[in-house]
Biopython code that builds the backbone (N, CA, C, O; Angstrom):
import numpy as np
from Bio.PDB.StructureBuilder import StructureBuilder

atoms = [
    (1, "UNK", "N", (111.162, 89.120, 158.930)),
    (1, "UNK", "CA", (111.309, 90.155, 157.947)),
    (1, "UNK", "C", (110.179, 91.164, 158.112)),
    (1, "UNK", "O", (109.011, 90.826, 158.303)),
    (2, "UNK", "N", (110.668, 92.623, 158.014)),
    (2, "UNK", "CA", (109.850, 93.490, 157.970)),
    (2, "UNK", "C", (108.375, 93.283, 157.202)),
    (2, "UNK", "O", (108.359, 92.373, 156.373)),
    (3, "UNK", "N", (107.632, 93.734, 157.318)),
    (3, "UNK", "CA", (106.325, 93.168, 156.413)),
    (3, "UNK", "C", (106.470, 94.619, 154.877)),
    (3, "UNK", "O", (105.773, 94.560, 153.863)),
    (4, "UNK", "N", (106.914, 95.095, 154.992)),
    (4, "UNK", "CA", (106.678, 96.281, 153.881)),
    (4, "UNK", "C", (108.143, 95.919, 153.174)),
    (4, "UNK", "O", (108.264, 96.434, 152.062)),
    (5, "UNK", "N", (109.350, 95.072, 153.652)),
    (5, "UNK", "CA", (109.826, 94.447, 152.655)),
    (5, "UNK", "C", (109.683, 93.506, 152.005)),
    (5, "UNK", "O", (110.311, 93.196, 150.993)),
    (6, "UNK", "N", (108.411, 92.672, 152.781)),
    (6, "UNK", "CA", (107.976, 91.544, 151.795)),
    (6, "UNK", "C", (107.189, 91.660, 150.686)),
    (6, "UNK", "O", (107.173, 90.899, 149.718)),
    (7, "UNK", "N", (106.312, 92.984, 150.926)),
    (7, "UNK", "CA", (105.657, 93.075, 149.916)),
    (7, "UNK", "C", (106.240, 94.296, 149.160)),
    (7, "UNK", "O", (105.469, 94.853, 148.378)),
    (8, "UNK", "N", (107.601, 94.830, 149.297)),
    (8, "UNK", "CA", (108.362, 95.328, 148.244)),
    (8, "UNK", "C", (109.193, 93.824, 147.468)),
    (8, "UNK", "O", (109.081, 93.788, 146.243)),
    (9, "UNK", "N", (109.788, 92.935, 147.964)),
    (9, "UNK", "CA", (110.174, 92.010, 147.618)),
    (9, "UNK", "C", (109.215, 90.930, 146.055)),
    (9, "UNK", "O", (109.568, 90.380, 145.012)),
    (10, "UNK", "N", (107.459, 91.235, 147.092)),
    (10, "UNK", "CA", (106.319, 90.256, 146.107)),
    (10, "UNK", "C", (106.297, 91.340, 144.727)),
    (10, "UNK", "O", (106.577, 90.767, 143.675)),
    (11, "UNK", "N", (106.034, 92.648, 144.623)),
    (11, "UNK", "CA", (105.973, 93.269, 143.907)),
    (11, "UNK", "C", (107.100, 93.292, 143.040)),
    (11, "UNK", "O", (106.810, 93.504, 141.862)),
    (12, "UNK", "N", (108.536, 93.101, 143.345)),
    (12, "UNK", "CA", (109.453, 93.600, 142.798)),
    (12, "UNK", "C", (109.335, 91.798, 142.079)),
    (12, "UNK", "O", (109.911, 91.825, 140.991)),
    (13, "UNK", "N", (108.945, 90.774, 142.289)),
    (13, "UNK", "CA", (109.112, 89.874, 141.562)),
    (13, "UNK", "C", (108.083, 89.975, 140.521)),
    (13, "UNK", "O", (108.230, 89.931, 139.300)),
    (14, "UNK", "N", (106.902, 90.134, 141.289)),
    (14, "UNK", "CA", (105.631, 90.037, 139.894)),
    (14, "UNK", "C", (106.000, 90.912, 139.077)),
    (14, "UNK", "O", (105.644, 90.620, 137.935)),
    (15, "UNK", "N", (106.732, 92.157, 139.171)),
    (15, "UNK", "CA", (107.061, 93.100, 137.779)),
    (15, "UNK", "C", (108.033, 92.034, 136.804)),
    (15, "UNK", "O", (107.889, 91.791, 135.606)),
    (16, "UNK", "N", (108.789, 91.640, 137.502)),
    (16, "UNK", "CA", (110.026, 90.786, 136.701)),
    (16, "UNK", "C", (108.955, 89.372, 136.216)),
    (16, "UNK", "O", (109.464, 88.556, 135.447)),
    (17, "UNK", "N", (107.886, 89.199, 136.563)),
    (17, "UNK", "CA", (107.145, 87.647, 135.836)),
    (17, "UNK", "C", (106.664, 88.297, 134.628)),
    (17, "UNK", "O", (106.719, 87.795, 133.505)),
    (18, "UNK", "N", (106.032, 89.821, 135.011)),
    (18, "UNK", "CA", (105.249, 90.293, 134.130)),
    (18, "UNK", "C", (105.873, 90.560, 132.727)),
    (18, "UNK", "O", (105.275, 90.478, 131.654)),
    (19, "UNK", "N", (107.419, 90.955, 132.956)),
    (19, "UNK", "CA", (108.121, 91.601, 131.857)),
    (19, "UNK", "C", (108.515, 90.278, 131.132)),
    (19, "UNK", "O", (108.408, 90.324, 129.906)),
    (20, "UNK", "N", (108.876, 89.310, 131.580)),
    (20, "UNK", "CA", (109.716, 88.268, 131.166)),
    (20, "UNK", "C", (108.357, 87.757, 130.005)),
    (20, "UNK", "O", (108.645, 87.325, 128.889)),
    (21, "UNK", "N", (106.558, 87.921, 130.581)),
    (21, "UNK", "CA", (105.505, 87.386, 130.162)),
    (21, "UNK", "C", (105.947, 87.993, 128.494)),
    (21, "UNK", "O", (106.439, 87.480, 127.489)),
    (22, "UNK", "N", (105.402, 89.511, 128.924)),
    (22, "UNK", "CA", (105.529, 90.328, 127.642)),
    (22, "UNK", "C", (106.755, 90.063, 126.567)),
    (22, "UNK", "O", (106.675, 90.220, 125.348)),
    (23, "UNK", "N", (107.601, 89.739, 127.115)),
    (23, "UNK", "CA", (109.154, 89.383, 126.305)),
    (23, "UNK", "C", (108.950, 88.648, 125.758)),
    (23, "UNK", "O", (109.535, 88.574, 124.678)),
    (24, "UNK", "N", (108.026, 87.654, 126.120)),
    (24, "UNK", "CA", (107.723, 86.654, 125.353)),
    (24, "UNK", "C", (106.832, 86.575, 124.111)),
    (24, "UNK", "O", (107.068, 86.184, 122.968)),
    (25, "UNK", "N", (105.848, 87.018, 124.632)),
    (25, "UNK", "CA", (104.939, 87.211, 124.088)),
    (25, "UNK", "C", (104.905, 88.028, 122.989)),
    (25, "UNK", "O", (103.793, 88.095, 122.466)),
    (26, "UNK", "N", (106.133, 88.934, 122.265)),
    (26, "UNK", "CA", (106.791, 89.930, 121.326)),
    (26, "UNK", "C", (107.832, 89.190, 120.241)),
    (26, "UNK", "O", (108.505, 89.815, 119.421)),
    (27, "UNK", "N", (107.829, 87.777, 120.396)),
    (27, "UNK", "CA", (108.649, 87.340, 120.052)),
    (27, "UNK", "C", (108.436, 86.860, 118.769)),
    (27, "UNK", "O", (109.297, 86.128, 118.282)),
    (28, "UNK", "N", (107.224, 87.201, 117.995)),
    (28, "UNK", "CA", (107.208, 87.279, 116.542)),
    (28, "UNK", "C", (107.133, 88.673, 116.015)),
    (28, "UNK", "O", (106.710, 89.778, 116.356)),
    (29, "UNK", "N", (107.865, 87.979, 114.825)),
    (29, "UNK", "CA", (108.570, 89.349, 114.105)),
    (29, "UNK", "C", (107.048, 89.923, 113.560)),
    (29, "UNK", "O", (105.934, 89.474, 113.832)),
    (30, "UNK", "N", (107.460, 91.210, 112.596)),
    (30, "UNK", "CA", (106.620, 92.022, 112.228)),
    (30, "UNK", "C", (105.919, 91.800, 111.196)),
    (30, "UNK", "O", (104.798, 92.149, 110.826)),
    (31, "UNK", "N", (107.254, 90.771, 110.516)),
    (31, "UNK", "CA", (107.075, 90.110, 109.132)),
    (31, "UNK", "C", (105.652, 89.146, 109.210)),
    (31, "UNK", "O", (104.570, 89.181, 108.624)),
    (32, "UNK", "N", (106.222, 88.323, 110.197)),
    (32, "UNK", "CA", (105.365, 87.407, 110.445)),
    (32, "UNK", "C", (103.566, 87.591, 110.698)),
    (32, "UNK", "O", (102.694, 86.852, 110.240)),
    (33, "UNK", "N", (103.429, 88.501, 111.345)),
    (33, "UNK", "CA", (102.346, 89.165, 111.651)),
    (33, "UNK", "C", (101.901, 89.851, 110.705)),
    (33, "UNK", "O", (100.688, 89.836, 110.491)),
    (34, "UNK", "N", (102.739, 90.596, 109.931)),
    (34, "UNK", "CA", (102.065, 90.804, 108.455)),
    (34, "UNK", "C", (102.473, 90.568, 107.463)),
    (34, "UNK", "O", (102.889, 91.284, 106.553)),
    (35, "UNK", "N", (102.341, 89.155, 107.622)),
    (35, "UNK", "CA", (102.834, 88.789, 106.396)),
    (35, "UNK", "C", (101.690, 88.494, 104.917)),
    (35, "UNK", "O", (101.043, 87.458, 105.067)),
    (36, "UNK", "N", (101.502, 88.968, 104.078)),
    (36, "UNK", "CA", (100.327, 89.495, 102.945)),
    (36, "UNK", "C", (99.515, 88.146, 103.321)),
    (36, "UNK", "O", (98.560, 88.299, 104.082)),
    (37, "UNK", "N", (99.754, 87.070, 102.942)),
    (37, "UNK", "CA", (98.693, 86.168, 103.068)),
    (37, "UNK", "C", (98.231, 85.741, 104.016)),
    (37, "UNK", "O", (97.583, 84.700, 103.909)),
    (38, "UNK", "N", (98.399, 86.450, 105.477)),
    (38, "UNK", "CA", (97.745, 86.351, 106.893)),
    (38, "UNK", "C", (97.106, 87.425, 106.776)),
    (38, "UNK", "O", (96.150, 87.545, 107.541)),
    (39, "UNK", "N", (97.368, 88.488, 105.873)),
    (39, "UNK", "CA", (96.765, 89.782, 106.054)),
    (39, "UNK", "C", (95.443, 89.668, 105.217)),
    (39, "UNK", "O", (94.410, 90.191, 105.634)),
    (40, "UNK", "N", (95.482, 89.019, 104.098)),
    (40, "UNK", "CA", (94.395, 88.755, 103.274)),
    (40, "UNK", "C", (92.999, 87.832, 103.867)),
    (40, "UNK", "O", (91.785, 87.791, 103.667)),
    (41, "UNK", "N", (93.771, 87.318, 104.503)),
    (41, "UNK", "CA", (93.189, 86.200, 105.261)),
    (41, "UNK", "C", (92.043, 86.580, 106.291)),
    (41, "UNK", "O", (90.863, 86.236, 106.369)),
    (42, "UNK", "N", (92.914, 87.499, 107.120)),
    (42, "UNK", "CA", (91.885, 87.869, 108.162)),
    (42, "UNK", "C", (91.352, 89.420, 107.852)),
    (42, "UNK", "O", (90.703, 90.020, 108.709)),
    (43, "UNK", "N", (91.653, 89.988, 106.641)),
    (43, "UNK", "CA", (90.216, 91.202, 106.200)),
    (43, "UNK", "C", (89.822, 90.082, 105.638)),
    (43, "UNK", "O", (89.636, 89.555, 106.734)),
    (44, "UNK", "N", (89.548, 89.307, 104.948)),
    (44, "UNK", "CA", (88.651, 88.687, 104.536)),
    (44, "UNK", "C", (88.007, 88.118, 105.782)),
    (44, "UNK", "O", (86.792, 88.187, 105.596)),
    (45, "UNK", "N", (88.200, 87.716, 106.681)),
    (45, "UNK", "CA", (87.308, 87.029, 107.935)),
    (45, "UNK", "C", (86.722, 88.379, 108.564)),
    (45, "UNK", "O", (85.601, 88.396, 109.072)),
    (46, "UNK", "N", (87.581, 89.561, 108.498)),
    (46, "UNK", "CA", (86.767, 90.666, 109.533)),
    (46, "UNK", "C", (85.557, 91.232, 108.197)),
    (46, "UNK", "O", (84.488, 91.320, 108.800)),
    (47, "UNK", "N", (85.401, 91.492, 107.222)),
    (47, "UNK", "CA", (84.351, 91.416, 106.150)),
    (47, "UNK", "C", (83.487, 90.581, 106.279)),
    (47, "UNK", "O", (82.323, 90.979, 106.275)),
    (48, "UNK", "N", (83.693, 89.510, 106.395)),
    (48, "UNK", "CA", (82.721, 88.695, 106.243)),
    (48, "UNK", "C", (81.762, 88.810, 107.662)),
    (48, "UNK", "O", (80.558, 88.565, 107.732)),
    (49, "UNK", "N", (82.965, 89.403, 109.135)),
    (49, "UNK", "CA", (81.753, 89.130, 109.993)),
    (49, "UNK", "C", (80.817, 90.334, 109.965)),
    (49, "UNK", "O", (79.633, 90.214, 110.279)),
    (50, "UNK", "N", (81.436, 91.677, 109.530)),
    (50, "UNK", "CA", (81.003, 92.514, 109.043)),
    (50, "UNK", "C", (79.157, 92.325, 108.250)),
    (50, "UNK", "O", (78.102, 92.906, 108.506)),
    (51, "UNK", "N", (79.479, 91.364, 107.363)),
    (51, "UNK", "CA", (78.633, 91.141, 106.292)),
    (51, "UNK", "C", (77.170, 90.596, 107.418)),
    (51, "UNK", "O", (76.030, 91.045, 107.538)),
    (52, "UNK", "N", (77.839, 89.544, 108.031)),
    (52, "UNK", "CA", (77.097, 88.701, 108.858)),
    (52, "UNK", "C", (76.369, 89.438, 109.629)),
    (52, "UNK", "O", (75.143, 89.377, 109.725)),
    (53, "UNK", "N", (77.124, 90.190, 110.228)),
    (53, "UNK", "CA", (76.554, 91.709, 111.188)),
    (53, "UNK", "C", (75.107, 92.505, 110.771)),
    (53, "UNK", "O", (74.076, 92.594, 111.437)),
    (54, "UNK", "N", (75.436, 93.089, 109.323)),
    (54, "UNK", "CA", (74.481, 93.389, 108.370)),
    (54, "UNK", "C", (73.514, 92.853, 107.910)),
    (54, "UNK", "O", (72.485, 93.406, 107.523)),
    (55, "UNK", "N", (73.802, 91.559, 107.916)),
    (55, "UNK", "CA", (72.507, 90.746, 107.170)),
    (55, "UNK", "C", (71.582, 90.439, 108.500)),
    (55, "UNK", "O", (70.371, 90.640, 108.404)),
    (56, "UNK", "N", (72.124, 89.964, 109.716)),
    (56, "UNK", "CA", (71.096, 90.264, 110.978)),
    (56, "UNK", "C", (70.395, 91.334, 111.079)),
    (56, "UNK", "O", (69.176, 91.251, 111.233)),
    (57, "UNK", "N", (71.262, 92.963, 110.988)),
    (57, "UNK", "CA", (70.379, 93.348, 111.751)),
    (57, "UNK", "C", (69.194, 94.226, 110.217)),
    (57, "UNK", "O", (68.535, 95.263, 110.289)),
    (58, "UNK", "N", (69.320, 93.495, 109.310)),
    (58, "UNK", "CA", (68.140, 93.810, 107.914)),
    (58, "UNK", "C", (67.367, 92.541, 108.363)),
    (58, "UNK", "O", (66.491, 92.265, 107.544)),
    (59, "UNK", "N", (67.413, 91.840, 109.222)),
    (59, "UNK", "CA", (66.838, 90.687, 109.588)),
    (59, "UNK", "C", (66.298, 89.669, 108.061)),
    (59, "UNK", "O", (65.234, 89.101, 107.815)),
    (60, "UNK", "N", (67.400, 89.775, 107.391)),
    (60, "UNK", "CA", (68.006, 88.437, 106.093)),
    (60, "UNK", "C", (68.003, 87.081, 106.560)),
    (60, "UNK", "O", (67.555, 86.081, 105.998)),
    (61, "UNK", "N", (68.786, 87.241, 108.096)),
    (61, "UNK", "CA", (69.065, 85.994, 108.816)),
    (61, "UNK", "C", (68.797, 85.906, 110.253)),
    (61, "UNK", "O", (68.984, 86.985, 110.815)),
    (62, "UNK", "N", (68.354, 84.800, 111.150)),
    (62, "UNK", "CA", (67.827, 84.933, 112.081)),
    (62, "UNK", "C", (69.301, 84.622, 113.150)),
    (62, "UNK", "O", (70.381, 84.327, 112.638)),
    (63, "UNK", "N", (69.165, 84.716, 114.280)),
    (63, "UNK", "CA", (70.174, 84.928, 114.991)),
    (63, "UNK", "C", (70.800, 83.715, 115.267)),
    (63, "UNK", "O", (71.887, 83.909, 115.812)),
    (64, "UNK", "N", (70.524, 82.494, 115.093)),
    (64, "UNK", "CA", (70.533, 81.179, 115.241)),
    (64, "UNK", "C", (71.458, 80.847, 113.871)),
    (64, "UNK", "O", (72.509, 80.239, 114.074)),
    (65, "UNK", "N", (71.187, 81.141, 112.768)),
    (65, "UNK", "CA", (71.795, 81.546, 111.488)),
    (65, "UNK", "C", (73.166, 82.458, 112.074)),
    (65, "UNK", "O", (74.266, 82.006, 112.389)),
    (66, "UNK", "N", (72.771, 83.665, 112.100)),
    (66, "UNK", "CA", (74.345, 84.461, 112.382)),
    (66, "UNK", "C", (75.150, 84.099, 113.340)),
    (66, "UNK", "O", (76.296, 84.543, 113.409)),
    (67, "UNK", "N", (74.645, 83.231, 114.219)),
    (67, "UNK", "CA", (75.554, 82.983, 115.184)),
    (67, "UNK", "C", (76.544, 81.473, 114.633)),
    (67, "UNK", "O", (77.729, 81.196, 114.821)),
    (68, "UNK", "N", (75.875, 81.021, 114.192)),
    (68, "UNK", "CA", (76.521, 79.437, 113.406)),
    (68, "UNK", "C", (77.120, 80.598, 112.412)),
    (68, "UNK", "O", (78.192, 80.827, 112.974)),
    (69, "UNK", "N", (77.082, 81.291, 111.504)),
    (69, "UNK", "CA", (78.165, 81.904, 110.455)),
    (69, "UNK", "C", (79.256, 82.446, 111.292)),
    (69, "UNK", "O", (80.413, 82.183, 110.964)),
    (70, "UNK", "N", (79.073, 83.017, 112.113)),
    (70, "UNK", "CA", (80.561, 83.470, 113.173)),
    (70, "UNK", "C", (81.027, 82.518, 114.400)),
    (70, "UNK", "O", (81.913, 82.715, 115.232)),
    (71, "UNK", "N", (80.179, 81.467, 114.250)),
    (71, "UNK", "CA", (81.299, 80.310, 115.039)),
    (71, "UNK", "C", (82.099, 79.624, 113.623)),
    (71, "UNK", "O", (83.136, 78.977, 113.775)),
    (72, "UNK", "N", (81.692, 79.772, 112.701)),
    (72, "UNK", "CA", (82.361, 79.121, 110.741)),
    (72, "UNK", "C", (83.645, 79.866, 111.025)),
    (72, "UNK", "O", (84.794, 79.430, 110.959)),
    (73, "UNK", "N", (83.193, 81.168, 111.378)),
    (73, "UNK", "CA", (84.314, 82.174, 110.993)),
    (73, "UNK", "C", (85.663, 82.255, 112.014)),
    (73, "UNK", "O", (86.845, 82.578, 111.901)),
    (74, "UNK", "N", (84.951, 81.866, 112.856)),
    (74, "UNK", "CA", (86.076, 81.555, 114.269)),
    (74, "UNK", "C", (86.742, 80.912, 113.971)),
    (74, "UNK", "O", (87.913, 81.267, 114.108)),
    (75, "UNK", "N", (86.497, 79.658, 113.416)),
    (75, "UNK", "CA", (86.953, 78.527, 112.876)),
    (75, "UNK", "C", (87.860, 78.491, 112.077)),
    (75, "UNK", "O", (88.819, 77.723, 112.009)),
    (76, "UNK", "N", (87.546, 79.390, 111.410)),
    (76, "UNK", "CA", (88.394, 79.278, 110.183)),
    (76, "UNK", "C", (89.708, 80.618, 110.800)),
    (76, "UNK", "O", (90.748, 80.731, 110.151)),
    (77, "UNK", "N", (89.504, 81.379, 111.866)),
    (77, "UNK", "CA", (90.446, 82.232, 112.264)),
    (77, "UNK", "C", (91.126, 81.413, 112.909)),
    (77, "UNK", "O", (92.294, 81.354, 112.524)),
    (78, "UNK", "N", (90.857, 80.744, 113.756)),
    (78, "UNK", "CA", (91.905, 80.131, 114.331)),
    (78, "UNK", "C", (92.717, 78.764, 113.970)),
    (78, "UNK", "O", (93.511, 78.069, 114.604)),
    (79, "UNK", "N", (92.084, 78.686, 112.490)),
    (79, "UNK", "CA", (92.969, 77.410, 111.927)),
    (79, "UNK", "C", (94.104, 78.495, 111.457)),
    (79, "UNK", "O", (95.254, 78.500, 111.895)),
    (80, "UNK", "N", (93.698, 79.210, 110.703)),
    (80, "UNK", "CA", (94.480, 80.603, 110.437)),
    (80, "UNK", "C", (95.716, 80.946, 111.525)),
    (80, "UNK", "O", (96.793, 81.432, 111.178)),
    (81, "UNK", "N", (95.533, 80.770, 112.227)),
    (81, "UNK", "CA", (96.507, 80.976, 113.620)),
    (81, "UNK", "C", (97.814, 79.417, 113.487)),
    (81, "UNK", "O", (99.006, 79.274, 113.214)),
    (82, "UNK", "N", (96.843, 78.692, 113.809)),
    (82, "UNK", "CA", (97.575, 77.487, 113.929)),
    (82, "UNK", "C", (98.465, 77.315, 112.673)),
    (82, "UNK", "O", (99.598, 76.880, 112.877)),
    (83, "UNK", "N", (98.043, 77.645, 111.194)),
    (83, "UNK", "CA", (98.506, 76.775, 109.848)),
    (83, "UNK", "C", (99.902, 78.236, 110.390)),
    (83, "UNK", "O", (101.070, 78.183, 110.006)),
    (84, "UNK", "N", (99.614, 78.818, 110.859)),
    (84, "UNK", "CA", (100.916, 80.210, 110.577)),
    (84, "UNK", "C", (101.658, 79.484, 112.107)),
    (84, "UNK", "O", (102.884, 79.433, 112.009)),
    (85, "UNK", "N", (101.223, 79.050, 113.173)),
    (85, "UNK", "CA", (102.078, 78.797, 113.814)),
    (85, "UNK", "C", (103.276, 77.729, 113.843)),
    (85, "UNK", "O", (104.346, 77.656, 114.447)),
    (86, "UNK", "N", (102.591, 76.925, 112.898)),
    (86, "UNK", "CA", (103.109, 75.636, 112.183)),
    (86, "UNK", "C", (104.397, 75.719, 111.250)),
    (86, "UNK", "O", (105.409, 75.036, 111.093)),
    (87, "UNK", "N", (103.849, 76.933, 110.686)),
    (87, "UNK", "CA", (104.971, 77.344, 109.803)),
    (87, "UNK", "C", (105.436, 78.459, 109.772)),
    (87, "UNK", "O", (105.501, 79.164, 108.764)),
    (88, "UNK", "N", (105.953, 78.853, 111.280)),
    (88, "UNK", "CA", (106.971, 80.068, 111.157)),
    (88, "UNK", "C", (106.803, 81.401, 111.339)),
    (88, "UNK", "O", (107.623, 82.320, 111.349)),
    (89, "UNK", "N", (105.109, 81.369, 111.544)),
    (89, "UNK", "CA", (104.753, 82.387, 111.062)),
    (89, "UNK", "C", (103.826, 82.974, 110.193)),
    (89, "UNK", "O", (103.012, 83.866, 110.432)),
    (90, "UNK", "N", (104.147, 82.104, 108.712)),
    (90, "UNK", "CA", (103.396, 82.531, 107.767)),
    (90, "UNK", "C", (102.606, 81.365, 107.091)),
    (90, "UNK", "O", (102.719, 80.249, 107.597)),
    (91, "UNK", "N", (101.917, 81.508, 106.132)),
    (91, "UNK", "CA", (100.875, 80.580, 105.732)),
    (91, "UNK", "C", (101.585, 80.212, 104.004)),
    (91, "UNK", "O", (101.970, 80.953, 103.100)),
    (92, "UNK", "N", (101.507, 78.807, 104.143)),
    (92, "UNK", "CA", (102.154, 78.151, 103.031)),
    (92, "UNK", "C", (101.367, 78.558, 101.562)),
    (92, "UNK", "O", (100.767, 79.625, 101.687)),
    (93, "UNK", "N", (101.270, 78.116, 100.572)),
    (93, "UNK", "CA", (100.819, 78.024, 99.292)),
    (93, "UNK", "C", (99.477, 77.222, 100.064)),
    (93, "UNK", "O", (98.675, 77.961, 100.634)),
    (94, "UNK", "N", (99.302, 76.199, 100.082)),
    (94, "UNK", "CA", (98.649, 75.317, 100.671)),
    (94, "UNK", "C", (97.827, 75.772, 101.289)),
    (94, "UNK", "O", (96.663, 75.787, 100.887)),
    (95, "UNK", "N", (98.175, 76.241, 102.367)),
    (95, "UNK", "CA", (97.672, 76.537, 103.702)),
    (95, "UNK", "C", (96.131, 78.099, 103.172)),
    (95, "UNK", "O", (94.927, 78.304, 103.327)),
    (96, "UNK", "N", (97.283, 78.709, 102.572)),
    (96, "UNK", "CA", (96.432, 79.976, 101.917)),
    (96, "UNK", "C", (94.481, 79.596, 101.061)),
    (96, "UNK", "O", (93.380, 80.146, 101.062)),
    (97, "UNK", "N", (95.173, 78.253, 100.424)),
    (97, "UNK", "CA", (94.253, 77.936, 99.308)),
    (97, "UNK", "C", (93.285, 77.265, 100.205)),
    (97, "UNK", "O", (92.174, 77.569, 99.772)),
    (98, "UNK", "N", (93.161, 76.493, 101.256)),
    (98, "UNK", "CA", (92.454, 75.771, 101.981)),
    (98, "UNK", "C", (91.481, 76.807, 102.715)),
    (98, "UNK", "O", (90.254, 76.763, 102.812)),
    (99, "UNK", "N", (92.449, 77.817, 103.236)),
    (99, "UNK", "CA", (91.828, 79.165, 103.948)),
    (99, "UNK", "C", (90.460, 79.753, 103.274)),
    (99, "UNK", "O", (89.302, 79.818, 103.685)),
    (100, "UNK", "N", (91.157, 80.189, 101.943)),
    (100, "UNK", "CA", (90.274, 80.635, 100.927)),
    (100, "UNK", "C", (88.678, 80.174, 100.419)),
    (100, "UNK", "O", (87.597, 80.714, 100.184)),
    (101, "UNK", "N", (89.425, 78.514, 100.418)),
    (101, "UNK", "CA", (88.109, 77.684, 100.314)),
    (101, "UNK", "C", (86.996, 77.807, 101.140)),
    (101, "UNK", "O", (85.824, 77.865, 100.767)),
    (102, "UNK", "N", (87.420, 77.844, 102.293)),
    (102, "UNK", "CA", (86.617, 77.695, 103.490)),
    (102, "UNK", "C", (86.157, 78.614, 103.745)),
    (102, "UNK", "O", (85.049, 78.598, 104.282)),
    (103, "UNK", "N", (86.772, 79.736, 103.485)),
    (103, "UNK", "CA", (85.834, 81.154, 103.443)),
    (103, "UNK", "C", (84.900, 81.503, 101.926)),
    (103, "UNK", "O", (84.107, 82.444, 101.893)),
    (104, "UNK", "N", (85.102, 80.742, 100.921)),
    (104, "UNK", "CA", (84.491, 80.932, 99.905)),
    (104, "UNK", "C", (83.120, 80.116, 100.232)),
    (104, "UNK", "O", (82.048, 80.624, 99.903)),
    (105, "UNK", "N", (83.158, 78.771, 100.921)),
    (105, "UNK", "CA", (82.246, 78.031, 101.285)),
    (105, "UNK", "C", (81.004, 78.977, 102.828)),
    (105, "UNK", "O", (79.837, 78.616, 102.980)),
    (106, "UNK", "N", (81.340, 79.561, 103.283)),
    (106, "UNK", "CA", (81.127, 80.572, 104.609)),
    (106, "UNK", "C", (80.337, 81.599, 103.838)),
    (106, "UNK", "O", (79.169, 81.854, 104.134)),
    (107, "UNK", "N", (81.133, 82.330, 102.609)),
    (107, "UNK", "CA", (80.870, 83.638, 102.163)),
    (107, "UNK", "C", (79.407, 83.338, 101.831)),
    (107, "UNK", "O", (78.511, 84.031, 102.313)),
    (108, "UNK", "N", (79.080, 81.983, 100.750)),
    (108, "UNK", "CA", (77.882, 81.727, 99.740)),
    (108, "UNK", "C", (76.534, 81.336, 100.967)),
    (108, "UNK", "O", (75.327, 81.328, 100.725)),
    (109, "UNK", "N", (77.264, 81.014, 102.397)),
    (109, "UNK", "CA", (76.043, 80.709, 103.490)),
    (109, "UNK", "C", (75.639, 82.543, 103.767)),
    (109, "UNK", "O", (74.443, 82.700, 104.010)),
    (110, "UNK", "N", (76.186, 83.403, 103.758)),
    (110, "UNK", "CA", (76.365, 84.845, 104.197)),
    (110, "UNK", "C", (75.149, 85.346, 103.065)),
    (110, "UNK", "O", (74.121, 85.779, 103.586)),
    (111, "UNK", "N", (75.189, 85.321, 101.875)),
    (111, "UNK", "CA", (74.187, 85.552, 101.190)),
    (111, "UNK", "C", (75.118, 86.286, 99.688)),
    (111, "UNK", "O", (74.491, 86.677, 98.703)),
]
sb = StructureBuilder()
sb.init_structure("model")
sb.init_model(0)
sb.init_chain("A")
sb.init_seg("    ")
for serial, (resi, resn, name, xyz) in enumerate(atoms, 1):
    if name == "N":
        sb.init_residue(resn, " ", resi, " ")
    sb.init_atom(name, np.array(xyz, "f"), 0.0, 1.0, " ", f" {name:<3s}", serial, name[0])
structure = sb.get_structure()
């Protein structure tokens, strides 16, 4: 085989892996993604790292400190991920109140 059809051939497949990737990857709805109590959820986590941000650089907290408050916060984003992947999408009654906690417990280390 010609060599400039093989690598029209490699190209013409990796576009078709790439699209099929993205297809996938689109496959939650809009709802789901904003759905109010995922939305509450994570401004409350982007605030808080916000906060965390602030209180370093007034040097409130030492970097050893802010860095343990935004691995808390990671934490709690990506349970956030999981409790919504679990269910559909969105975050239960349950799921919300546990969230909350854990960022209420995070917020009072923040200052």
């Amino acid at each position: 085989m010609n060599s400039k059809i093989k690598t029209l051939i490699a190209a013409a497949s990796l576009v078709f892996a790439i699209g099929g990737a993205a297809s996938s990857a689109s496959a939650a709805t809009t709802w789901q993604n904003h759905h109010p109590q995922r939305v509450e959820v994570n401004t409350r986590l982007e605030r808080q790292n916000l906060r965390i941000r602030d209180e370093r650089r007034m040097h409130l907290i030492n970097a050893h400190q802010a860095r343990r408050l935004h691995v808390a916060d990671h934490r709690t984003r990506m349970e956030e991920r999981r409790m919504a992947r679990h269910d559909g999408g969105h975050l239960t009654r349950v799921d919300h109140m546990r969230l909350n906690h854990r960022e209420n417990r995070i917020s009072h280390r923040i200052g």
